[in-house]
Backbone as XML, in Angstrom:
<?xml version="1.0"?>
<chain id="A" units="angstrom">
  <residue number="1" name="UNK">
    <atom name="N" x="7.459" y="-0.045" z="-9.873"/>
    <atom name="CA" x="6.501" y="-0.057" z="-8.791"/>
    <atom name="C" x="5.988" y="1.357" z="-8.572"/>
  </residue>
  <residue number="2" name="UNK">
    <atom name="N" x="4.587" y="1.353" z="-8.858"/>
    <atom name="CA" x="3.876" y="2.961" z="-8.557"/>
    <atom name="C" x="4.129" y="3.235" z="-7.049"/>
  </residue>
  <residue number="3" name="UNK">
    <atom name="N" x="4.207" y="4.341" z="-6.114"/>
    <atom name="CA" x="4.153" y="4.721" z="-5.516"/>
    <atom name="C" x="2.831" y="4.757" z="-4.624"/>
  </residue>
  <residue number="4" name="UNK">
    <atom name="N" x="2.531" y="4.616" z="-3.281"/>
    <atom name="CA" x="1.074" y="4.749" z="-3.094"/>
    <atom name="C" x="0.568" y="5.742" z="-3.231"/>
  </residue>
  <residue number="5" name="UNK">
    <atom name="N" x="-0.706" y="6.258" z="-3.215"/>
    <atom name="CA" x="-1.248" y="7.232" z="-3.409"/>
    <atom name="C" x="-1.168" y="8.560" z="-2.639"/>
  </residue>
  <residue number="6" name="UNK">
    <atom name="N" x="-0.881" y="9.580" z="-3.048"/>
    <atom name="CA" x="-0.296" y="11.002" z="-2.432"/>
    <atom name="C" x="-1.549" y="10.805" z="-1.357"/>
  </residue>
  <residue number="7" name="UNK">
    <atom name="N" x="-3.005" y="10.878" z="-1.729"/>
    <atom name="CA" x="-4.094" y="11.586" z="-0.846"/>
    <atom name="C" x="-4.833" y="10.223" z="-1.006"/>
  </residue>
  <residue number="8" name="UNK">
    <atom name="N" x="-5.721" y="10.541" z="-0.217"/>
    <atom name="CA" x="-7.062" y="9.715" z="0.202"/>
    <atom name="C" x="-8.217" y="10.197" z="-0.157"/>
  </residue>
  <residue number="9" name="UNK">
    <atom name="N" x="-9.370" y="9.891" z="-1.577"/>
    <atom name="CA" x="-10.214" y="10.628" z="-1.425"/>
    <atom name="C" x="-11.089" y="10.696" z="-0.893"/>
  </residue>
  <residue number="10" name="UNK">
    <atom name="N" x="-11.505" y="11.642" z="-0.614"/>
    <atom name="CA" x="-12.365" y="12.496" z="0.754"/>
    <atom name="C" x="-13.907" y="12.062" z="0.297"/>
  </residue>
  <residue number="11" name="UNK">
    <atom name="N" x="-14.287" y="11.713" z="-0.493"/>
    <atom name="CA" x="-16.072" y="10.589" z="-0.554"/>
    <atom name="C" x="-15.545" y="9.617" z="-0.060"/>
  </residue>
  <residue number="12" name="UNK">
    <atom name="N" x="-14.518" y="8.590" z="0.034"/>
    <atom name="CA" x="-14.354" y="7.135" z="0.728"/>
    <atom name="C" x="-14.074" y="7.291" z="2.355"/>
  </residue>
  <residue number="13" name="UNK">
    <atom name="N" x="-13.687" y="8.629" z="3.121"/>
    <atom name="CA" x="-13.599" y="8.683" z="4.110"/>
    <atom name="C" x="-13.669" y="9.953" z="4.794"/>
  </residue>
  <residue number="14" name="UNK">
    <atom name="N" x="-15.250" y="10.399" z="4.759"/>
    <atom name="CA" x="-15.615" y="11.476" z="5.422"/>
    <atom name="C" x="-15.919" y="11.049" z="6.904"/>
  </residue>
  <residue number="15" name="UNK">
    <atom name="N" x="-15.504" y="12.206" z="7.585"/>
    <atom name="CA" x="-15.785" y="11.817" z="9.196"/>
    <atom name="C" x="-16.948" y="13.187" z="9.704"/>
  </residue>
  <residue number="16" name="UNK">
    <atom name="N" x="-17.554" y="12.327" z="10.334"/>
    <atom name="CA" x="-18.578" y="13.493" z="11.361"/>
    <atom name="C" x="-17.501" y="14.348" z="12.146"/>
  </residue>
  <residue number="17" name="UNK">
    <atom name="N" x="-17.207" y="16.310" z="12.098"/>
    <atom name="CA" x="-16.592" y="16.781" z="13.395"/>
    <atom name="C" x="-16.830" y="16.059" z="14.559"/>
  </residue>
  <residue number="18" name="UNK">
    <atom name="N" x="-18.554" y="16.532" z="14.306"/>
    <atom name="CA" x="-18.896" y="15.994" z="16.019"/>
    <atom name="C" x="-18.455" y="14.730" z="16.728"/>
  </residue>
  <residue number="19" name="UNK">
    <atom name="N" x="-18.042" y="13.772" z="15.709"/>
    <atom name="CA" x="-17.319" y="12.410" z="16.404"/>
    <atom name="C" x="-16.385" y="12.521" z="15.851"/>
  </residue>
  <residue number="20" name="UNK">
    <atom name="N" x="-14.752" y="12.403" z="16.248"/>
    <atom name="CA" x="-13.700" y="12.042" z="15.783"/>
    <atom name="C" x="-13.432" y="10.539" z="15.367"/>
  </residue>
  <residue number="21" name="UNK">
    <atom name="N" x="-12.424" y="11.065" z="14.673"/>
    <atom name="CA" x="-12.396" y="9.048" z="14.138"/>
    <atom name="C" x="-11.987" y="8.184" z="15.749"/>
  </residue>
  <residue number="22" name="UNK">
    <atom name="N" x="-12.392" y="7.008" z="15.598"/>
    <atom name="CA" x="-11.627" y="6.218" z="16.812"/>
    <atom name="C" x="-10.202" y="5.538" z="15.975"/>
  </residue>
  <residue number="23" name="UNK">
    <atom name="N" x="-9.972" y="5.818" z="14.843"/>
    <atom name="CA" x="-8.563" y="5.438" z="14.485"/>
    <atom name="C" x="-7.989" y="6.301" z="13.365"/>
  </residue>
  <residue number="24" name="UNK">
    <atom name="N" x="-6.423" y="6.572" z="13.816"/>
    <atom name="CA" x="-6.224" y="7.188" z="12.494"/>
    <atom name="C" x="-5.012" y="6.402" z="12.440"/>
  </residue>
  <residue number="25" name="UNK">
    <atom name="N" x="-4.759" y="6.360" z="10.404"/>
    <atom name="CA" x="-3.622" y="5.796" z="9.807"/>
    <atom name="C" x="-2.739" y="7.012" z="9.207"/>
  </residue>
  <residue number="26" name="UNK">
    <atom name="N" x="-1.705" y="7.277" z="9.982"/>
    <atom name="CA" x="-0.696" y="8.098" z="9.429"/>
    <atom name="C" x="0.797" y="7.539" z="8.949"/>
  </residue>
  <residue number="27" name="UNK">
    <atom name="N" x="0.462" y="8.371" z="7.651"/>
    <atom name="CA" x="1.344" y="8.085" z="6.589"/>
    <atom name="C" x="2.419" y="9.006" z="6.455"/>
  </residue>
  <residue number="28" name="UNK">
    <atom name="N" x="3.629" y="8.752" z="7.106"/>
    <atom name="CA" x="4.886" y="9.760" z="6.713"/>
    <atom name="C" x="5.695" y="9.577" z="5.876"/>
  </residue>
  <residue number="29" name="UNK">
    <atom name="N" x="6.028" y="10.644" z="5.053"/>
    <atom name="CA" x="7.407" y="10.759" z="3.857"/>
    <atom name="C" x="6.826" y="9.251" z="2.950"/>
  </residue>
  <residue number="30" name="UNK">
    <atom name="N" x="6.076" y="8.698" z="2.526"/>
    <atom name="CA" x="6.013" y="7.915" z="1.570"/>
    <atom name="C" x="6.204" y="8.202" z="0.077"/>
  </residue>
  <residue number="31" name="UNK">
    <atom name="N" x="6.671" y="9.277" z="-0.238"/>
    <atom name="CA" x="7.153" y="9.680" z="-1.826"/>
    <atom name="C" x="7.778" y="9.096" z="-2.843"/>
  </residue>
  <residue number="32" name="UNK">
    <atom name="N" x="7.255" y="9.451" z="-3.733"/>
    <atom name="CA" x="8.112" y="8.683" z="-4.526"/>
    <atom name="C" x="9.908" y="8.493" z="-4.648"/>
  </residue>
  <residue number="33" name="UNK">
    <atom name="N" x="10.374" y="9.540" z="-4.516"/>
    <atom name="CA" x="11.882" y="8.955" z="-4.298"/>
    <atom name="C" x="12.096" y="7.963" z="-2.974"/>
  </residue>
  <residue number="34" name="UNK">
    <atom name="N" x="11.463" y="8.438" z="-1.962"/>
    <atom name="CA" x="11.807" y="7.323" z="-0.842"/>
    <atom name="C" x="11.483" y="5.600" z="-1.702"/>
  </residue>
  <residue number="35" name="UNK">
    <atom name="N" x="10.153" y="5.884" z="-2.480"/>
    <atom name="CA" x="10.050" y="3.994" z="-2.808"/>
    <atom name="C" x="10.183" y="3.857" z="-4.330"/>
  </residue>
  <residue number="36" name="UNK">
    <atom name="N" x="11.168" y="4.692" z="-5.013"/>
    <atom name="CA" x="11.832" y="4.728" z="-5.965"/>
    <atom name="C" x="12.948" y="3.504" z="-5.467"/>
  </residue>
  <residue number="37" name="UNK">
    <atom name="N" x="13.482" y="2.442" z="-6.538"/>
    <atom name="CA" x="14.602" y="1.728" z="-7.014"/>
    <atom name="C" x="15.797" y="2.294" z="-6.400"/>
  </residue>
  <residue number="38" name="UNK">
    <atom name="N" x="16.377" y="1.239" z="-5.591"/>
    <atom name="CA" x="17.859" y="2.191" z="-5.286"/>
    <atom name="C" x="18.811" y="2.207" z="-6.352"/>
  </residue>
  <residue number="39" name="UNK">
    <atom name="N" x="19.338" y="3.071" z="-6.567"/>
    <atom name="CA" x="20.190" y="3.977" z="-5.493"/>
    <atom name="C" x="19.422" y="5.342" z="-5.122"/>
  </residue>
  <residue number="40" name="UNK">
    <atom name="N" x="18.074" y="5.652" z="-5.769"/>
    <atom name="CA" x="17.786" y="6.553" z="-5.354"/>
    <atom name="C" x="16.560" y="6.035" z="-4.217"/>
  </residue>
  <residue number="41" name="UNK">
    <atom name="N" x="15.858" y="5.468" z="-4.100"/>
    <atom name="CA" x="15.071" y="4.947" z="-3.178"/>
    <atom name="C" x="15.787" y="3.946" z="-2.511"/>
  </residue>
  <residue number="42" name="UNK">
    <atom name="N" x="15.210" y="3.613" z="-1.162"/>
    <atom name="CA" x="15.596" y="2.686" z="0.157"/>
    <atom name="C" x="15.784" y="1.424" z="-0.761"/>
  </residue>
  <residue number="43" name="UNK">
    <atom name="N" x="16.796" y="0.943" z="0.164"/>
    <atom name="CA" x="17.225" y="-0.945" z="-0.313"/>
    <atom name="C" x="15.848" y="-1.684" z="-0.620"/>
  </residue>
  <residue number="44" name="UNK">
    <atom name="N" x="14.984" y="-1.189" z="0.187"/>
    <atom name="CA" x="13.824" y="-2.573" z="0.159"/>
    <atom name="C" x="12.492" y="-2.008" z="-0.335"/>
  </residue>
  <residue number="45" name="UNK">
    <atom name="N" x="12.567" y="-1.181" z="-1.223"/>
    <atom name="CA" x="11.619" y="-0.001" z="-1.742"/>
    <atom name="C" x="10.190" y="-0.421" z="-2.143"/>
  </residue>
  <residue number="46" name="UNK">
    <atom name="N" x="10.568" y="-2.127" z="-3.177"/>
    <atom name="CA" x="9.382" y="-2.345" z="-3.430"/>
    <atom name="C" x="8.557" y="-3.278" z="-2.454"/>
  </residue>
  <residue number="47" name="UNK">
    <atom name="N" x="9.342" y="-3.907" z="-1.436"/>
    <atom name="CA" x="8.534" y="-4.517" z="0.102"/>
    <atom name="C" x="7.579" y="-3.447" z="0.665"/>
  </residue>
  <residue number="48" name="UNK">
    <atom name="N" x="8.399" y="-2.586" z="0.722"/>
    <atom name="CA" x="7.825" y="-1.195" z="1.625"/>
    <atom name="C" x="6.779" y="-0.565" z="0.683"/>
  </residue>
  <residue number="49" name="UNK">
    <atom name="N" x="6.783" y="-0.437" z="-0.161"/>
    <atom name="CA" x="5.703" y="-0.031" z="-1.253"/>
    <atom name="C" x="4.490" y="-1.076" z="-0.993"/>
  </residue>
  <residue number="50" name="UNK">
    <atom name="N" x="4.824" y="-1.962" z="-1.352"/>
    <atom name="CA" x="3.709" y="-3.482" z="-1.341"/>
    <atom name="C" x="2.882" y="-3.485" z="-0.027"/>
  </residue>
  <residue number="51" name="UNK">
    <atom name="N" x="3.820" y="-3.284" z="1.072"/>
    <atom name="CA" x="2.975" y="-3.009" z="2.348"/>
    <atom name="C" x="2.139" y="-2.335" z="2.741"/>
  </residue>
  <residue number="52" name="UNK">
    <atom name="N" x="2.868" y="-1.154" z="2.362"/>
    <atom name="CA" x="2.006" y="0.292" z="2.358"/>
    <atom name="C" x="0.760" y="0.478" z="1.491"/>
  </residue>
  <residue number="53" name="UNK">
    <atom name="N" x="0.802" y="-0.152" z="0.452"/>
    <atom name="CA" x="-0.434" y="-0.874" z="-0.289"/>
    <atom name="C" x="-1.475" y="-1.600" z="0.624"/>
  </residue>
  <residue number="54" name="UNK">
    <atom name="N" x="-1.022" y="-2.504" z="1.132"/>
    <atom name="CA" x="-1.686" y="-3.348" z="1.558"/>
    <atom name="C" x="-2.547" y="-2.778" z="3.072"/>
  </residue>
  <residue number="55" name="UNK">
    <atom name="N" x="-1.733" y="-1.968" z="3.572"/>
    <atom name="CA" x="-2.215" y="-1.324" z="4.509"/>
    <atom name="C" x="-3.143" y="-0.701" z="4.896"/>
  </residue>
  <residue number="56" name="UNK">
    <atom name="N" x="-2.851" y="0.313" z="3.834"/>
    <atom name="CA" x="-4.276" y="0.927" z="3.084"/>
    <atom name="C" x="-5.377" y="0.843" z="2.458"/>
  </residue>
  <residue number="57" name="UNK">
    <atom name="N" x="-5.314" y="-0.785" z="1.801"/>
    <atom name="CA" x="-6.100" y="-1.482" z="1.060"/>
    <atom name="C" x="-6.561" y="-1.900" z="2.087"/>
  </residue>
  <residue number="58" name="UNK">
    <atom name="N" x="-6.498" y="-2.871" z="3.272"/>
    <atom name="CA" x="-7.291" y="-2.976" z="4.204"/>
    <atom name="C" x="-8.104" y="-1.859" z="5.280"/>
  </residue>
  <residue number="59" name="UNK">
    <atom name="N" x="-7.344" y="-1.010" z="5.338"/>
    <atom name="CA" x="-7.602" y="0.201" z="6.147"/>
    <atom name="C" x="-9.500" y="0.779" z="5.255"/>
  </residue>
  <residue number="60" name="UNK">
    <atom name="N" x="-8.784" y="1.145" z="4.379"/>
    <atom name="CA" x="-10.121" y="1.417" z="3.411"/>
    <atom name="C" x="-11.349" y="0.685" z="3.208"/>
  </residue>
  <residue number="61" name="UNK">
    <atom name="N" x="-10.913" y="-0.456" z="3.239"/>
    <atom name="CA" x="-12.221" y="-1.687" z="3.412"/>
    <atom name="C" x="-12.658" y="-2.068" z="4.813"/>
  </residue>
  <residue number="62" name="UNK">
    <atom name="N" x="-12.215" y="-1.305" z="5.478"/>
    <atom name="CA" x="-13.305" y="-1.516" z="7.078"/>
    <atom name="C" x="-14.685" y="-0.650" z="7.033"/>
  </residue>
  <residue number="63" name="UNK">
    <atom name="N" x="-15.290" y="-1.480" z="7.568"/>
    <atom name="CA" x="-16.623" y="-1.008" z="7.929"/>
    <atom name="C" x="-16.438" y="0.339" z="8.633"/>
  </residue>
  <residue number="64" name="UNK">
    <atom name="N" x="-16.153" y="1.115" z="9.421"/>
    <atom name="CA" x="-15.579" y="2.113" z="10.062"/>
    <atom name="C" x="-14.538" y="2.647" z="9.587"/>
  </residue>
  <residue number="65" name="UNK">
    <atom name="N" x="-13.330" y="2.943" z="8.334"/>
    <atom name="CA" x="-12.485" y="3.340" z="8.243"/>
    <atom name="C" x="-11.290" y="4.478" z="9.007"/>
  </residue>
  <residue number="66" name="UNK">
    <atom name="N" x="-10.242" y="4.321" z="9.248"/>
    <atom name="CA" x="-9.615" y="5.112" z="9.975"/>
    <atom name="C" x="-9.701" y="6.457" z="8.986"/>
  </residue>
  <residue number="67" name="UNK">
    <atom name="N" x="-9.250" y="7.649" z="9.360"/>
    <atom name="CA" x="-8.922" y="8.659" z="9.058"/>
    <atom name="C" x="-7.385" y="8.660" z="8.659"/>
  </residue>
  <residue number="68" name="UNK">
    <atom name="N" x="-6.980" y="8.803" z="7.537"/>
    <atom name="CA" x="-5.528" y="8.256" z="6.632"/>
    <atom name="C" x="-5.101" y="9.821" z="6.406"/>
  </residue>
  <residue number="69" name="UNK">
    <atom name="N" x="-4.193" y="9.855" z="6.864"/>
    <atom name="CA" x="-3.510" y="10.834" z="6.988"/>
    <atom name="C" x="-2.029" y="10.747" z="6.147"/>
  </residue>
  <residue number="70" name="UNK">
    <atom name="N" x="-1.711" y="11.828" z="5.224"/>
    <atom name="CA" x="-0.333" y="11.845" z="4.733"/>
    <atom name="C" x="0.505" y="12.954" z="4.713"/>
  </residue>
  <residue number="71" name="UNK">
    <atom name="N" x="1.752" y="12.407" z="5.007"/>
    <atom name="CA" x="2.227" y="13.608" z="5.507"/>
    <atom name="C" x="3.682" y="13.952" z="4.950"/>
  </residue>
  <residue number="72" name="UNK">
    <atom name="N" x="3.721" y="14.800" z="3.984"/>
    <atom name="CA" x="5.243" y="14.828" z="3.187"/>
    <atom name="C" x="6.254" y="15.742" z="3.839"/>
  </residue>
  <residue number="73" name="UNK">
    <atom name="N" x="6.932" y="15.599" z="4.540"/>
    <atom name="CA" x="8.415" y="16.387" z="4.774"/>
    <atom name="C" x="8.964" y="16.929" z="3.864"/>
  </residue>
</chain>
């Protein structure tokens, strides 16, 4: 199971300064060892992967998109 994507690219979701987004999607510690196979990734690695997919896959396809934020510890 690939990992989701480190970044978001910045042509699919540019924001005006002058207006802030009205939503943002923040993404913490999603790395690859966290949704790596245990024993080195979490018990439920590829649920949590699949979601986090999916999340984003909808997030991205709104008419308005949130501002997706990732954030590695």
């Amino acid at each position: 199971m690939d990992p989701p994507p480190s970044s978001t690219p910045a042509s699919n979701h540019r924001h005006n300064a002058s207006e802030p987004p009205s939503r943002v999607l923040l993404l913490i510690d999603t790395q690859v060892a966290l949704l790596s196979e245990p024993p080195l990734g979490i018990p439920s690695s590829a649920t949590v992967s699949q979601n986090i997919l999916h999340v984003l896959k909808y997030a991205r396809a709104l008419s308005k998109p949130p501002l997706i934020i990732h954030v590695r510890n």
